[in-house]
C-alpha positions, 0 to 999 in steps of 0.5 A, a space after each residue: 666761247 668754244 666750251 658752250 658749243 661742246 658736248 651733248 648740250 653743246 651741240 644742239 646750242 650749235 645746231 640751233 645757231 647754225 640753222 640760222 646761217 644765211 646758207 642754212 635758212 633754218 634746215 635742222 638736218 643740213 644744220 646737223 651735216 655741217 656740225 658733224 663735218 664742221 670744226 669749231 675754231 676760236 680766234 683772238 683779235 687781229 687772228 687771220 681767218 684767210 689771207 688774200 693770196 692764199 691757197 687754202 679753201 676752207 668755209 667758215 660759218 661766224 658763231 659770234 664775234 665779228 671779223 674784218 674784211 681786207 682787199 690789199 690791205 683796205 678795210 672793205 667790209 665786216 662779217 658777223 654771226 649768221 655769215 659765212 667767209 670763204 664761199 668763194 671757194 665752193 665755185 672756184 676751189 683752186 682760186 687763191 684767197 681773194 681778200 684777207 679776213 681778220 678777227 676784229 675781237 674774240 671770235 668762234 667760228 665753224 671750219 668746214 672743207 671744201 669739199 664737205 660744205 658742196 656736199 652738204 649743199 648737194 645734199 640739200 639743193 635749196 641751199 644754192 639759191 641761198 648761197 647764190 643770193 649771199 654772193 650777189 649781195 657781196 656783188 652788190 658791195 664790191 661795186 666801187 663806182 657807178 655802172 654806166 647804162 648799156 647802149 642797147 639791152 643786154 639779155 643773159 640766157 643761161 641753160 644747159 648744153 642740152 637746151 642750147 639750141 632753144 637759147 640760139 633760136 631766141 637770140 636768132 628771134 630777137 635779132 632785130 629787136 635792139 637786144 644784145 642777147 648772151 647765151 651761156 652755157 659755161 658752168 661754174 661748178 667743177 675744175 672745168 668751171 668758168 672763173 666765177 669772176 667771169 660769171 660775175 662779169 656777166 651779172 654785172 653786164 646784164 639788163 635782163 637774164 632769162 635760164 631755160 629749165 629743162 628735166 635735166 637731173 633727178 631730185 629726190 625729196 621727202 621721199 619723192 623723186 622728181 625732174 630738176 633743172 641742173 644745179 648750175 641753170 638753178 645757182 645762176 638764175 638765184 646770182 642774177 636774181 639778187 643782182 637784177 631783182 625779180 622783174 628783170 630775171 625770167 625762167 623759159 621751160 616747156 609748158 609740159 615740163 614738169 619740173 621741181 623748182 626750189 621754193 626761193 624761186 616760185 616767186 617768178 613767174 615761168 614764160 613757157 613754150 609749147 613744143 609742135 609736132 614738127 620740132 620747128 624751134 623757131 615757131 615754139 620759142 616765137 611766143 617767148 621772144 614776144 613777151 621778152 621784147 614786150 618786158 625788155 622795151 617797157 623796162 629799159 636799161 639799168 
């Protein structure tokens, strides 16, 4: 298995495989960073790719066979080619192993660090929605039981630091509507992160979310430098996006904000703002908080 994947020919066999990854959605140049910083590993049936409990964090990408997923010792899933296993550790890189996962027969899989898959995923900004729509879709699959509906709607707010006072301001604006409104401001990434499961928590809690974008960060693509939103608002809104679906997930920013936002997210359509002269953020966010009450009470609960 692992010789076809090896030399000149080899490599672009694998580039070309890797470039249809879910995380990598057919980016030849993020392809090539993971095969260049990426170890081929071949598995025999019953090899152990990471065992639950462990400390280890590497990321790897399925080539082919498949491997079988076990949370204390139950069979709770099965990864195959264009999968990746140990993601997890991209958000939380000191969490030990959540799950065991085994070979199910011969297996050839793409052993990346840690620190060289974030790299690389910094490299390449789109990849995180991509990454984010994986985790939900395992969200999805970790559900054991039926999810009882809220009493009231809950809103998750997800911004930066920066952005906290316009997140306030909504949740003051609603006060009155029958809405649970949740600002969030922790991010995910980095040893000061969140526990992702307390992330998770949230998404699985959430009616609707809605994330502030704001010109937070500077991107540089095809040349062209342009303002971004933080990666952690964007690798957020992709989370809910796959739990919640389109409907009930919302991007707020200023209507003069020029701001790049990843091609998986175009589809949302952005409630704006328009910001006055006098900073009065009551008076800027009352419109946003009319088209979510508006959304909110023709949707409902989950």
């Amino acid at each position: 298995m692992k010789s076809r994947f090896e030399g000149t020919d080899g490599r672009q066999r694998l580039v070309e495989v890797l470039k249809a990854q879910q995380v990598v959605e057919h980016d030849e140049k993020l392809a090539q960073q993971l095969a260049d910083q990426g170890e081929l590993v071949q598995f025999s049936a019953g090899d152990s790719l990471v065992v639950q409990g462990s400390a280890d964090n590497d990321v790897y990408l399925l080539i082919q066979g498949e491997a079988n997923v076990y949370v204390n010792d139950r069979h709770v899933a099965t990864r195959g080619p264009r999968e990746c296993i140990g993601e997890m550790a991209i958000i939380e890189p000191a969490a030990e192993r959540s799950a065991t996962v085994k070979a199910k027969a011969s297996l050839l899989a793409l052993k990346v660090p840690e620190p060289a898959f974030r790299a690389a995923l910094n490299a390449f900004p789109h990849a995180w929605p991509a990454l984010a729509r994986v985790m939900a879709d395992r969200l999805r699959q970790r559900a054991q039981f039926h999810r009882p509906p809220n009493q009231n709607p809950v809103l998750f707010i997800g911004c930066a630091t920066e952005t906290l006072p316009i997140a306030e301001a909504i949740q003051l604006g609603l006060k009155h509507a029958g809405i649970v409104v949740r600002p969030w401001t922790a991010g995910v990434f980095g040893p000061s992160g969140v526990p992702v499961d307390e992330l998770l928590a949230q998404v699985d809690a959430a009616d609707f979310a809605a994330f502030i974008f704001s010109p937070d960060d500077t991107v540089t693509s095809r040349g062209r430098s342009a303002w971004a939103p933080r990666d952690n608002v964007v690798f957020e809104l992709g989370l809910f996006m796959g739990r919640l679906e389109r409907s009930r997930t919302f991007i707020i920013k200023a209507h003069d904000d020029d701001i790049k936002i990843p091609s998986d997210l175009l589809g949302i359509n952005p409630i704006t703002y328009v910001r006055n002269p006098a900073g009065d953020i009551a008076t800027m966010v009352g419109p946003v908080c009319t088209e979510l009450r508006l959304v909110v009470a023709r949707l409902g609960v989950r």
